[in-house]
MARDREN-895034 format. One line per field, with one value per residue (C-alpha): x, z, y. Coordinates in Angstrom, 3 decimals, m for minus. Layout:
px <- X;... .
pz <- Z;... .
py <- Y;... .
# end
This chain:
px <- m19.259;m15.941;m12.958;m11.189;m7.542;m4.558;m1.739;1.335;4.546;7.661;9.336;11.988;13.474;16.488;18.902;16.831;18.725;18.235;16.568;18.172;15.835;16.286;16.519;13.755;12.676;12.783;10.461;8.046;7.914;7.361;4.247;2.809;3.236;1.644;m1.292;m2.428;m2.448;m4.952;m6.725;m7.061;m8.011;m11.319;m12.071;m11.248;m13.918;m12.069;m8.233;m6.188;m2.647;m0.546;3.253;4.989;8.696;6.854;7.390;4.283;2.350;2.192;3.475;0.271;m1.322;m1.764;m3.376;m5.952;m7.075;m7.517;m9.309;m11.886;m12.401;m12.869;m15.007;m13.205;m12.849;m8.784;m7.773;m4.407;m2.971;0.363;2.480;0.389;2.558;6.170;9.657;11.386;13.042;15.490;17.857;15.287;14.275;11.845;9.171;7.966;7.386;5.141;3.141;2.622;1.562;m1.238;m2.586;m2.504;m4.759;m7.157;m7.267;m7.266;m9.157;m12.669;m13.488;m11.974;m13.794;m16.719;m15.802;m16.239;m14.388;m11.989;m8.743;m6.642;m2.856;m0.651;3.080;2.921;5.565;4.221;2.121;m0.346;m0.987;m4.117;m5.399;m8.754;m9.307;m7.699;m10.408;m13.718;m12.372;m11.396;m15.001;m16.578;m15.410;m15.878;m12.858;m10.778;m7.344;m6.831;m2.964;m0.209;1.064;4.769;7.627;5.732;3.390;6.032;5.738;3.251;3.326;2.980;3.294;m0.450;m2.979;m6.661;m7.374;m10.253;m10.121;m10.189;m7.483;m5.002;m5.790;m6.241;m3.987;m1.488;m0.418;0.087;2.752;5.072;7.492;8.868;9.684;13.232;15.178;18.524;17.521;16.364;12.037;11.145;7.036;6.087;6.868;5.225;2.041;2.088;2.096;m0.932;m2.882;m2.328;m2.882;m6.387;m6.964;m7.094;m9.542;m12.017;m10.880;m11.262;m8.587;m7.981;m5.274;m5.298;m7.362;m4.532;m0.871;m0.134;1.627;3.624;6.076;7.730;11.539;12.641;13.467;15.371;17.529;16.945;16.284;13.219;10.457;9.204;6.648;7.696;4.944;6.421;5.185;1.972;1.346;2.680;0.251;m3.028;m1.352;m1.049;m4.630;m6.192;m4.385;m5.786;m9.099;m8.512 .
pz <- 0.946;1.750;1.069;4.391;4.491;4.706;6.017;5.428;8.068;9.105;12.558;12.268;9.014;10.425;8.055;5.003;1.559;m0.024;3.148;4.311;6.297;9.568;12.726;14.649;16.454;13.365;11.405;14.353;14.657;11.208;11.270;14.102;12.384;9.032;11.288;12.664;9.444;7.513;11.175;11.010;6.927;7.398;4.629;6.276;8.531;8.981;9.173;9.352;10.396;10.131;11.242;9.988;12.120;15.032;17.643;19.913;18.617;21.872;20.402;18.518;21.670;20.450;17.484;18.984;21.512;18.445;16.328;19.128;19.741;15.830;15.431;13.135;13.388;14.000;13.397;14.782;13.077;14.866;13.079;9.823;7.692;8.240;7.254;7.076;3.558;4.181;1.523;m1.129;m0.037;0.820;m1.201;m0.225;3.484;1.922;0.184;2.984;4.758;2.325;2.279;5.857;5.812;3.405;5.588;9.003;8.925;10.350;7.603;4.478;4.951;1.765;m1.627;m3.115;m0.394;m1.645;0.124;m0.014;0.044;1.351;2.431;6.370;6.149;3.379;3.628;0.404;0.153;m1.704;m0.740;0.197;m4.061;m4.404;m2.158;m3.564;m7.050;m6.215;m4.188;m7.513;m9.634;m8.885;m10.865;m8.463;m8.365;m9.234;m9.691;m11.871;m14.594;m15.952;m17.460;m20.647;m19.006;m16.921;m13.084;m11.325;m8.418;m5.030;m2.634;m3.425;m4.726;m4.218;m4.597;m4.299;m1.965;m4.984;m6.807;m4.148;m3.103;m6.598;m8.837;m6.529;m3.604;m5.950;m7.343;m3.992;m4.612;m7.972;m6.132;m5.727;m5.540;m6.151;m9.350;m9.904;m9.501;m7.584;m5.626;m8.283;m11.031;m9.772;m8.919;m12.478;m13.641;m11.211;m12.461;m16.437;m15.163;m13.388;m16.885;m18.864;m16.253;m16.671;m13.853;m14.238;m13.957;m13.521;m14.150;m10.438;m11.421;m10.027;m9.486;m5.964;m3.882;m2.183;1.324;2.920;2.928;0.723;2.376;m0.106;m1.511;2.005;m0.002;0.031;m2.187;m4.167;m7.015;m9.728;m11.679;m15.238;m13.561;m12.614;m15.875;m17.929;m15.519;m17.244;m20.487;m19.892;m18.703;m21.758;m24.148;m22.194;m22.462;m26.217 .
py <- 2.570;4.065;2.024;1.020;2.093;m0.619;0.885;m1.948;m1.632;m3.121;m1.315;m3.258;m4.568;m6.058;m7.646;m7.125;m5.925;m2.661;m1.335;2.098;3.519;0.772;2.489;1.117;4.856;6.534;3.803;4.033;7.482;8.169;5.869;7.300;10.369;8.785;7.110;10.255;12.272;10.137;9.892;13.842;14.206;13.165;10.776;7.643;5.759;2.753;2.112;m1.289;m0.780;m3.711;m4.936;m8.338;m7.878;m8.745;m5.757;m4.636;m1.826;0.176;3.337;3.896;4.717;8.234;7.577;5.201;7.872;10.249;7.537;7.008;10.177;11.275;8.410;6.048;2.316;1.392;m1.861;m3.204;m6.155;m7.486;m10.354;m9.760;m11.516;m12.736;m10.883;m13.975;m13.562;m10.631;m12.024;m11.529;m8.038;m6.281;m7.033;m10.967;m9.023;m6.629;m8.924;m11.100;m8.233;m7.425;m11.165;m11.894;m8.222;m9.493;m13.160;m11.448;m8.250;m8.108;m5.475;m7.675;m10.451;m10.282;m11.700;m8.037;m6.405;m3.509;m1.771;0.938;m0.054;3.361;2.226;2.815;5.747;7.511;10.919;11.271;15.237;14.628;11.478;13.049;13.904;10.068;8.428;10.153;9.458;5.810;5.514;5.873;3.363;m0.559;m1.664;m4.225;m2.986;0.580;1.299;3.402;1.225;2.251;1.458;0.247;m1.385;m4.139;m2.162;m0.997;1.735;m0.661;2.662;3.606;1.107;m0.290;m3.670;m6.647;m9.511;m11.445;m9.691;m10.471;m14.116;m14.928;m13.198;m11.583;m13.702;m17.133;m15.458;m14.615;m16.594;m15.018;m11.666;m11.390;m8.666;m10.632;m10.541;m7.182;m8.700;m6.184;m6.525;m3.554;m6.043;m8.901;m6.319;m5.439;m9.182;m9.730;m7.137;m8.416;m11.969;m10.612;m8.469;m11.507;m13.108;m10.594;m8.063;m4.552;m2.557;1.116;3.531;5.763;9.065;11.417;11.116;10.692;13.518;11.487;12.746;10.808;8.981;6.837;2.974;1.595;5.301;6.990;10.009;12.533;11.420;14.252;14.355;16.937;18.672;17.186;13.590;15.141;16.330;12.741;11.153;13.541;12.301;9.187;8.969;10.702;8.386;4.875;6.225;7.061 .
# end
């Protein structure tokens, strides 16, 4: 079965720290613009878009005339999840996002129910290579470990019902960016804490091309072909 797509957003992040990227047009524009690309690469037959600042989600009216006419299933979640801590960043928002999903979402529902996590704004070139690969495997969470093993990489990641209720979510309250505990450190706790339960985890089977902006540096992400080719590496040497 194909893995349903989470798409995780926040129109308007308000007051919230290390956030750079907060005009409120710009943020919706560029998910619209997200939306409709993964509605148009063909690998996607269901699609759960969710928003935690509250705003309506009228400007996807596009995109839900092109989902019904290609077919796939859209799934609008408004208020999925809270931004309530803007003092501690970003990342509490985005994880509330993800477990209200998994609580709230007609199509996460089953105890062995899988997602794909993609950060709302962000375009993956080769997503369609991602999602066959990631189809194949029944490990529950599939991510990009770095950083000697301490963060994980939270812009692109598949992960159980389980995984996140269990092993994820109980551990909200330690992200923080005040103190530099950033959600891709707490991710990468979960997914050692869900190792030692038994869990199977999976390193993602290619690097992500990522385009997109940037929230926190406002800067143009780009994925150089030196990190494409550390990710092969790295891969070889965990299954060594």
């Amino acid at each position: 079965m194909s893995i349903p797509l989470l798409l995780t957003a926040t129109t308007n992040p308000g007051e919230t720290i290390n956030v750079t990227v907060n005009s409120v047009d710009d943020r919706c524009q560029q998910y619209l613009d997200t939306l409709e690309f993964y509605l148009e690469v063909g690998v996607f037959k269901k699609i759960i878009f969710t928003e935690n600042s509250g705003d309506d989600l009228t400007f996807l009216a596009s995109a839900q005339k092109k989902a019904a006419q290609a077919g796939i299933e859209l799934e609008l979640l408004e208020k999925c999840g809270s931004n309530d801590w803007p003092s501690y960043g970003k990342g509490r928002g985005e994880l509330s996002i993800i477990q209200q999903a998994f609580s709230r979402s007609k199509w996460l529902q089953e105890e062995g129910t899988r997602a794909l996590k993609i950060t709302g704004r962000y375009v993956v070139k080769n997503v369609v290579e991602l999602v066959k690969k990631v189809n194949q495997t029944d490990a529950e969470v599939i991510c990009d470990l770095r950083g000697n093993l301490s963060t994980a990489d939270a812009r692109f990641f598949a992960a159980s019902k389980r995984f996140i209720e269990e092993d994820f979510f109980p551990k909200f309250e330690l992200i923080d960016d005040r103190q530099e505990i950033y959600f891709e450190h707490v991710l990468a706790q979960a997914v050692h804490s869900g190792m030692s339960k038994g869990r199977k985890w999976e390193l993602l089977p290619e690097l992500p091309l990522i385009e997109g902006i940037n929230g926190t540096t406002g800067e143009k992400i780009r994925t150089s072909l030196s990190k494409r080719m550390r990710h092969q590496l790295k891969k070889k040497l965990i299954r060594y």
